[in-house]
Each structure stands twice: as structure tokens, then as C-alpha cells.
Backbone as a chain_set.jsonl record, in Angstrom:
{"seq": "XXXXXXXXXXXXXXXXXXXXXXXXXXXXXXXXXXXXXXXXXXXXXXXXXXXXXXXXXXXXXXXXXXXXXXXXXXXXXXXXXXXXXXXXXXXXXXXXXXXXXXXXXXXXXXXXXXXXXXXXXXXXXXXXX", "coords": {"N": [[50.897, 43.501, 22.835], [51.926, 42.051, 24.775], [52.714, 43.787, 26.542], [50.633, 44.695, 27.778], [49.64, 42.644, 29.067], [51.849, 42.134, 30.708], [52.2, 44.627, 32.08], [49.556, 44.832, 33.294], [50.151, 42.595, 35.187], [51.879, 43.94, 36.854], [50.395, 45.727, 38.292], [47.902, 44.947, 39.416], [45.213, 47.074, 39.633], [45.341, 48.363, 37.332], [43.961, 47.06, 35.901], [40.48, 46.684, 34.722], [37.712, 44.964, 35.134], [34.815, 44.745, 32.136], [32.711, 43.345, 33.182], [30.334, 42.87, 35.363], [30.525, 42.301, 39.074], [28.651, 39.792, 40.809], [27.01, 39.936, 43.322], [26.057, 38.36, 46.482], [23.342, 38.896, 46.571], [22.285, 39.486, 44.579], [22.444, 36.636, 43.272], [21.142, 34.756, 45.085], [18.899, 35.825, 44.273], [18.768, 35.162, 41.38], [18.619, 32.543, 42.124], [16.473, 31.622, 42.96], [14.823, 32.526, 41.021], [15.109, 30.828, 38.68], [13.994, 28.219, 40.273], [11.579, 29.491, 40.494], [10.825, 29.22, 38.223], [11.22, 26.603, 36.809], [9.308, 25.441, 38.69], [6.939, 27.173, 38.023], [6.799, 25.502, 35.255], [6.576, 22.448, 35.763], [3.962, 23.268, 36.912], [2.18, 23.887, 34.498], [2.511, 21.798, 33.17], [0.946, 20.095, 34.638], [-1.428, 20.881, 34.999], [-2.412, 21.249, 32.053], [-2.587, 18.315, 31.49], [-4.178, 17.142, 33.309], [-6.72, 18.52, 32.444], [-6.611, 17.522, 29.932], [-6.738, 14.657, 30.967], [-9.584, 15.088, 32.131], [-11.128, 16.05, 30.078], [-11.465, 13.646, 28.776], [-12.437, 12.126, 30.324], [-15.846, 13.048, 29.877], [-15.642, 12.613, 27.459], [-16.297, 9.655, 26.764], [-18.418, 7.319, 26.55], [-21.398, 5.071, 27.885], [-22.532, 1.779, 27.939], [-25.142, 1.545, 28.533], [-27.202, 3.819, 26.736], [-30.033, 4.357, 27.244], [-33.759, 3.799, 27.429], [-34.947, 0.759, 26.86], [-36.81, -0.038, 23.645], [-40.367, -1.203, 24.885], [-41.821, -4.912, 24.01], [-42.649, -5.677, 21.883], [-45.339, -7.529, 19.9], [-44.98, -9.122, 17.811], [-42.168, -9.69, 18.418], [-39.723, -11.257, 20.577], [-38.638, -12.778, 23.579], [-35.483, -13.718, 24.973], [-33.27, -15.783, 27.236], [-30.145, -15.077, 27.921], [-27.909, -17.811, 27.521], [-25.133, -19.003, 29.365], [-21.881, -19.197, 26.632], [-23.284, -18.602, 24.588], [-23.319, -17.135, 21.86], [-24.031, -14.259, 19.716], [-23.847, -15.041, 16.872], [-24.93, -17.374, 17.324], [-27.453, -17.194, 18.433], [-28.267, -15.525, 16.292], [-28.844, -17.706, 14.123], [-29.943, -19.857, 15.081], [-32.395, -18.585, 14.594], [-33.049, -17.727, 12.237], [-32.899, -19.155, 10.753], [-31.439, -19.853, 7.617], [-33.641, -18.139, 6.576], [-32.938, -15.799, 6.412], [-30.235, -13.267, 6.169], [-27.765, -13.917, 8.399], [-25.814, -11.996, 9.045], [-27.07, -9.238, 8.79], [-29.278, -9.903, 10.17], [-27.935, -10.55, 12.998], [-27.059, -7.252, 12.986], [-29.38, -6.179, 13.274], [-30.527, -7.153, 15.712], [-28.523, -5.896, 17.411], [-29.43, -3.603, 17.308], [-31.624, -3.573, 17.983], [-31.617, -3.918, 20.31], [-29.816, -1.892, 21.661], [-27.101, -2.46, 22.202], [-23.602, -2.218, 22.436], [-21.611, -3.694, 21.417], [-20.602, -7.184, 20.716], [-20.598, -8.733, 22.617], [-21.866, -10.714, 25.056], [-23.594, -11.618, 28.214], [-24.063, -13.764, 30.491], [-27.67, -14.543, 31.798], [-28.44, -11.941, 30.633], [-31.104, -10.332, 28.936], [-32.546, -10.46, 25.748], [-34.025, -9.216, 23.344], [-35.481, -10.412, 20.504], [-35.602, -9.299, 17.416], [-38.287, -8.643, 14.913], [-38.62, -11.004, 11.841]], "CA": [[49.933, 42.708, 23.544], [52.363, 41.088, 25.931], [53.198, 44.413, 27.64], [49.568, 44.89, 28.369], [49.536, 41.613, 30.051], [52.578, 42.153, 32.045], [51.663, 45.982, 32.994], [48.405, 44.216, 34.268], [50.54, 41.84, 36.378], [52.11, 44.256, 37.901], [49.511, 46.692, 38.47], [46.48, 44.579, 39.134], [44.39, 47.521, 40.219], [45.424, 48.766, 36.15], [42.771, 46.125, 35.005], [39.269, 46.444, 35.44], [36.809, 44.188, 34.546], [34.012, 45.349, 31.868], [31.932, 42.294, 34.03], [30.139, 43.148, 37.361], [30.774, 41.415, 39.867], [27.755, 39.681, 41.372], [26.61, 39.619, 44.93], [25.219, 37.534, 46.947], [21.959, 39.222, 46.987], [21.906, 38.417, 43.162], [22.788, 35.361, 42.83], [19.882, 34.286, 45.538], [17.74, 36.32, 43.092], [19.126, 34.131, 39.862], [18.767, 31.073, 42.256], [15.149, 31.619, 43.395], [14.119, 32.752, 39.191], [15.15, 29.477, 38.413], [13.253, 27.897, 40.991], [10.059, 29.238, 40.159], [10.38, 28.818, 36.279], [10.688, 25.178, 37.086], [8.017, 24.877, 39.21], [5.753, 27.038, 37.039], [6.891, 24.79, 34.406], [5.372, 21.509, 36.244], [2.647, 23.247, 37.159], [1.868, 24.088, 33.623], [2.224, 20.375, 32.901], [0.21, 19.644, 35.321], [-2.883, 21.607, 34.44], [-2.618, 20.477, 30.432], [-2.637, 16.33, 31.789], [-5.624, 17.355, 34.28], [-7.497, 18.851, 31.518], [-7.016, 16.249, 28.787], [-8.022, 13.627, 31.249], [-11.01, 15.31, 32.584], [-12.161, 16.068, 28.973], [-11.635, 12.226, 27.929], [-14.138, 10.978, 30.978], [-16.569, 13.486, 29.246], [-15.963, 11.699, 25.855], [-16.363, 8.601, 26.965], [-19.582, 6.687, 26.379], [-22.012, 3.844, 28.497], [-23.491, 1.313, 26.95], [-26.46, 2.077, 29.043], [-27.628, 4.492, 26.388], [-31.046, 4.723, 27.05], [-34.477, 2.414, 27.863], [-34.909, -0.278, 25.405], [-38.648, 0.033, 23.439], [-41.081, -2.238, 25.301], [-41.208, -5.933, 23.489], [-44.12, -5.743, 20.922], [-46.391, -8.651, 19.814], [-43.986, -10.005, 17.156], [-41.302, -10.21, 19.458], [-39.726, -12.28, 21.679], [-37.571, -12.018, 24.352], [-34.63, -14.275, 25.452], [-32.053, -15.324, 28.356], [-28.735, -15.563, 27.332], [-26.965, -18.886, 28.341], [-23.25, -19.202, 29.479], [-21.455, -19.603, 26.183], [-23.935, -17.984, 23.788], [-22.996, -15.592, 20.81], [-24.79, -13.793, 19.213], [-24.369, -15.299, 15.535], [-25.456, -18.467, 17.36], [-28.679, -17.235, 18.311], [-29.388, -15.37, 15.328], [-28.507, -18.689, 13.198], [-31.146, -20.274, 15.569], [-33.977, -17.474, 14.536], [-33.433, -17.072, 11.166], [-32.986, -20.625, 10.072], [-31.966, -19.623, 6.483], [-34.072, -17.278, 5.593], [-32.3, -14.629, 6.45], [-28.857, -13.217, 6.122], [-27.164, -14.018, 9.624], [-24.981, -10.418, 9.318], [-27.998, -8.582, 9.164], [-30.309, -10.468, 11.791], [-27.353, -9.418, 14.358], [-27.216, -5.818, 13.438], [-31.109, -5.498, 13.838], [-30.574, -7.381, 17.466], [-28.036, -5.125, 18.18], [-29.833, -1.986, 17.092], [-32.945, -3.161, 18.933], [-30.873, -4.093, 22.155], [-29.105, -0.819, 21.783], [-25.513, -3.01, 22.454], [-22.875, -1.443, 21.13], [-20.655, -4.49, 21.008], [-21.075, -8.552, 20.117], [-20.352, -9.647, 23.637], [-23.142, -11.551, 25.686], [-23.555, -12.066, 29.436], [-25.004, -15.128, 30.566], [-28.544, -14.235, 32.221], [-28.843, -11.388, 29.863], [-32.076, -10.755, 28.355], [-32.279, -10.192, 24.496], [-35.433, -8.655, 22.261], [-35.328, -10.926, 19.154], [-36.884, -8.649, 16.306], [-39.013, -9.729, 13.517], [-37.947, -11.022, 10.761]], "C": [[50.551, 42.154, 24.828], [52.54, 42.237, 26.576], [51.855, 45.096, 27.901], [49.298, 43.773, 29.424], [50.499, 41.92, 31.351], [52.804, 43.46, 32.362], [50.463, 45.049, 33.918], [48.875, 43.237, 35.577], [51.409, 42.581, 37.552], [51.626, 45.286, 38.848], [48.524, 46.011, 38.514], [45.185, 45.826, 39.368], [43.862, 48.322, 38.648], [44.038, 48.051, 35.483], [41.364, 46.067, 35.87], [38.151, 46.04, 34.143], [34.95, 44.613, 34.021], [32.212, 44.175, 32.321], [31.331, 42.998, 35.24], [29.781, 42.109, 37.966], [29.612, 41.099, 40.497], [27.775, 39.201, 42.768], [25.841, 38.828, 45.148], [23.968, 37.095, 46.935], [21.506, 38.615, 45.419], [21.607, 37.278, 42.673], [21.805, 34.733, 43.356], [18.481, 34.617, 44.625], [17.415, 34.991, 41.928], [18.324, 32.51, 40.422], [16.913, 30.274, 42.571], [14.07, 31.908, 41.913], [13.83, 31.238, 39.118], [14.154, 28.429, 38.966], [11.693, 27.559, 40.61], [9.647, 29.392, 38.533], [10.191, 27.136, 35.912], [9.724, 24.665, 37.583], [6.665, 25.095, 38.202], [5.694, 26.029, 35.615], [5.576, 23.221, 35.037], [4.426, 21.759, 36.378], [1.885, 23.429, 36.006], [1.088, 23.257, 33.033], [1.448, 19.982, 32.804], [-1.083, 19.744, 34.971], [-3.117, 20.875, 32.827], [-3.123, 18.793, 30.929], [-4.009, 16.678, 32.466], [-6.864, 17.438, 33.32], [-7.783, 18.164, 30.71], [-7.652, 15.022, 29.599], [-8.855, 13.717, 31.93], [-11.716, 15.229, 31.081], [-12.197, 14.675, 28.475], [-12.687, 11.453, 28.733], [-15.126, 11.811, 30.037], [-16.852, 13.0, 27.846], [-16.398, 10.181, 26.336], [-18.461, 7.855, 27.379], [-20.158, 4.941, 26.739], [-22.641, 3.154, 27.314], [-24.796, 0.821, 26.988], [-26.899, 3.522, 27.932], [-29.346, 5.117, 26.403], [-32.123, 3.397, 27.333], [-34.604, 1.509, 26.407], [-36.417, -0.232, 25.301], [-39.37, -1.4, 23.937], [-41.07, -3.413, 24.039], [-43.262, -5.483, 22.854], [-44.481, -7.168, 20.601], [-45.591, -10.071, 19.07], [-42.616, -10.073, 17.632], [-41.396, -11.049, 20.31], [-37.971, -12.125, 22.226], [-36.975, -13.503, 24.888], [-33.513, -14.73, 26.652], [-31.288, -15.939, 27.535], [-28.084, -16.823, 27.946], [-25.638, -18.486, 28.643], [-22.772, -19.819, 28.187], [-22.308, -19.249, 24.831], [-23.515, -17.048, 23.692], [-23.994, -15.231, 19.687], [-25.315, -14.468, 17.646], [-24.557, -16.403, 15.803], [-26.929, -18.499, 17.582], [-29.822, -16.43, 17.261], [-29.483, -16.163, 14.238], [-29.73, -19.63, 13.814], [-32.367, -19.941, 15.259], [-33.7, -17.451, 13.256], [-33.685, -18.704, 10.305], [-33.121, -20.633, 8.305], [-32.165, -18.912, 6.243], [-34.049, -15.748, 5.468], [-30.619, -14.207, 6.092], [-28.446, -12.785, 7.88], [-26.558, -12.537, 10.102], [-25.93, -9.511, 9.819], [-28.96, -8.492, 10.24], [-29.45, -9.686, 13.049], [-27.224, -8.312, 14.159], [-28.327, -5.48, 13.785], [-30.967, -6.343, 15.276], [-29.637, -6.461, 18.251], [-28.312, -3.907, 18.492], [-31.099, -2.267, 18.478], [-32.667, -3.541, 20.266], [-30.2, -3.007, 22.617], [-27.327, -1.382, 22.728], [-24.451, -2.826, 21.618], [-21.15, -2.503, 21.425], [-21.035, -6.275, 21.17], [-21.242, -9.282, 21.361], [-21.92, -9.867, 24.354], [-22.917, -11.693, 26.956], [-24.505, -12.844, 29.924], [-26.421, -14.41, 31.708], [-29.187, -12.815, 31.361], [-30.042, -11.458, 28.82], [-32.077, -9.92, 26.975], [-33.788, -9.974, 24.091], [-35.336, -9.031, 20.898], [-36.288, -10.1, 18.064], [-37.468, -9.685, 15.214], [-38.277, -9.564, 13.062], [-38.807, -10.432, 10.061]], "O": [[49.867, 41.839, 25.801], [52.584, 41.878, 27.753], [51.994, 46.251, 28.305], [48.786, 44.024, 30.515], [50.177, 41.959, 32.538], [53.802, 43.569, 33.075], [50.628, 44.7, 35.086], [48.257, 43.104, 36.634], [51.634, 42.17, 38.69], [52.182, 45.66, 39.881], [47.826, 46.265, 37.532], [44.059, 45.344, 39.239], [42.729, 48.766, 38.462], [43.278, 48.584, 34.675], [41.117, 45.675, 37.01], [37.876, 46.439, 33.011], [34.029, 44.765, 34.823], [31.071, 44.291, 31.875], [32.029, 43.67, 36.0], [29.001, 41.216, 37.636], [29.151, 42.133, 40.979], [28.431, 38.267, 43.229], [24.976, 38.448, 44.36], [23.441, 35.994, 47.094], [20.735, 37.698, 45.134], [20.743, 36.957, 41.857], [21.221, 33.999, 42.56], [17.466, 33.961, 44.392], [16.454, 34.256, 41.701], [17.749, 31.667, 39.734], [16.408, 29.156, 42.472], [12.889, 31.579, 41.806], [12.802, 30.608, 39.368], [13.499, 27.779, 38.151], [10.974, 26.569, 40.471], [8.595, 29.594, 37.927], [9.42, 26.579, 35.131], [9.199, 23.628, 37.178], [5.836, 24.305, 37.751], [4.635, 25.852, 35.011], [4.373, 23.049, 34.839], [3.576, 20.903, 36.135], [0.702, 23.169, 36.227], [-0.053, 23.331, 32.577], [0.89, 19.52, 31.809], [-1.789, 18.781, 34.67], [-3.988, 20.032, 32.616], [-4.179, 18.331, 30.496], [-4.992, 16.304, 31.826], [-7.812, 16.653, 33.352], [-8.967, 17.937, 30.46], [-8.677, 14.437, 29.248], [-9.215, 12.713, 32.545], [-12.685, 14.498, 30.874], [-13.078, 14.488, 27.636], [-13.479, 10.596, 28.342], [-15.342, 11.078, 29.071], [-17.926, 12.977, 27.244], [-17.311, 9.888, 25.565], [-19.289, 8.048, 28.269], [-19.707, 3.915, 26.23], [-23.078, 3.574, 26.242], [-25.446, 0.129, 26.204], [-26.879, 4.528, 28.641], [-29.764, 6.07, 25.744], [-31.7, 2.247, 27.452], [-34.342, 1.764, 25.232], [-37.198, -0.32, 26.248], [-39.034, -2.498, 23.493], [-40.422, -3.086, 23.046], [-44.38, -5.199, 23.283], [-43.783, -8.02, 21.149], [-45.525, -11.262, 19.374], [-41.901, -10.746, 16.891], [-42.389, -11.576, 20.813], [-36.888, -11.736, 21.791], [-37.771, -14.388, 25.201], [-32.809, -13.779, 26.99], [-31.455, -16.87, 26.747], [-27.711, -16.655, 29.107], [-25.132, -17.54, 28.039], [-23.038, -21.021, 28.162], [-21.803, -19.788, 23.847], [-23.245, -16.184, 24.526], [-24.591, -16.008, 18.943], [-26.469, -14.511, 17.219], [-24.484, -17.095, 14.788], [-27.648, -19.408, 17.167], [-31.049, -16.425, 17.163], [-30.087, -15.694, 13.274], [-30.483, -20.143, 12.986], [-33.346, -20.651, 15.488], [-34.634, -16.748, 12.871], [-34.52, -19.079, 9.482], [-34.082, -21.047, 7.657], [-31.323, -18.316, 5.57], [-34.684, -14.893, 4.851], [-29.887, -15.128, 5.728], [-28.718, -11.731, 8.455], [-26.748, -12.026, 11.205], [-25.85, -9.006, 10.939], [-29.349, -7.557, 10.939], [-29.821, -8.766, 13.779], [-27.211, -7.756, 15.257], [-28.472, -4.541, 14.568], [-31.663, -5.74, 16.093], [-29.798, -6.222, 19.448], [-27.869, -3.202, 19.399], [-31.379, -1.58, 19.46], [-33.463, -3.461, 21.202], [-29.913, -2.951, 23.813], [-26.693, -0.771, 23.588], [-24.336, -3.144, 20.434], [-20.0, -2.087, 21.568], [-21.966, -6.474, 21.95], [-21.899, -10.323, 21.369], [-22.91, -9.179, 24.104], [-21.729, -11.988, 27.095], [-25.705, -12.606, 29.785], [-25.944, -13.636, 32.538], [-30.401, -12.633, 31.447], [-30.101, -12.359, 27.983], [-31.647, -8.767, 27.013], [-34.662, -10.658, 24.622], [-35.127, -8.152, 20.061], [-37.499, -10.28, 17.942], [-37.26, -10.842, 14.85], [-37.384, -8.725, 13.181], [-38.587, -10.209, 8.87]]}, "num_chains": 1, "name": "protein.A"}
């Protein structure tokens, strides 16, 4: 083994390398691959994030759903004060003889409000009891 090494040292032209040697032209090749595997990478990214949050405005739901049914005979319609909640004004309307839980889901169904909150000047459609 050692007199393969030191033939090779004194004969370098004895040793040739089962490697090829890369050029310039290559290596710009290798350097420009790289390049655009990274980029297409971000751009990949890019497109997936775009997509999920275009399709999430599309999920996403108003709570303008639609007109509210005109106010019938046994109704009655309300403004909301500043500081009015809901299980205060259906504790006002039922007085008793109802169950409070229930009164606000039928005001919320027939207001089509798809959450408890109140805005002062807001007008409300008290259903029958």
C-alpha cells in the first residue's frame, strides 16, 4: 500500500482520478438548478397559502343572512338601548311565564342573529309567546 502511495508521489501523472473534474460551465449549471428549485419551492408555498386563504373568505359567513319576515299582528318590535342584553329583555317579555333560555332562542331565530350581542338603536321583533 505504501509503495502505491509513494510511486504516485513520484509519478503524479501515474494517478488518475475515477472523479471528473468539473468545469465551470457545470458548476454554473449546479448553481442556477439550485436556484430555481428554491424559488419553485416558494412559489409552491406561495400558491398553497393563496389558496387556503381565498377558500376561507368563501367559508366565511355574514350575519346579514337574509330579510327578516315582516312583523305580524302579535308582534312587536323594539329599539335596543345602550346597555341592553338580550336575557334582559326577554326577562322583561316573558315575566315568568316562560322559560328565559327559550324566549332568547325564538328572538334570535326570528331576528336571524347569530350571536347574543346587541347594538344600541337596533331594532328587535319580539315573538309571541
Amino acid at each position: 500500500m505504501f509503495g502505491v502511495l509513494i510511486m504516485m508521489m513520484m509519478n503524479p501523472s501515474f494517478y488518475k482520478s475515477i472523479h471528473k473534474k468539473e468545469t465551470a460551465a457545470s458548476e454554473s449549471i449546479r448553481e442556477i438548478t439550485g436556484l430555481l428549485q428554491r424559488h419553485a419551492l416558494k412559489a409552491i408555498v406561495s400558491i398553497i397559502v393563496f389558496v387556503l386563504l381565498f377558500s376561507s373568505f368563501l367559508l366565511i359567513q355574514t350575519n346579514a343572512s337574509g330579510e327578516v319576515a315582516p312583523v305580524t299582528i302579535d308582534e312587536q318590535v323594539i329599539i335596543v338601548a345602550s346597555g341592553d342584553t338580550l336575557w334582559e329583555i326577554a326577562d322583561r317579555f316573558t315575566e315568568g311565564s316562560q322559560d328565559i333560555r327559550r324566549y332568547i332562542y325564538d328572538i334570535k331565530q326570528r331576528n336571524q342573529l347569530s350571536s347574543s350581542e346587541l347594538m344600541p338603536g337596533q331594532q328587535l321583533i319580539m315573538p309571541k309567546q
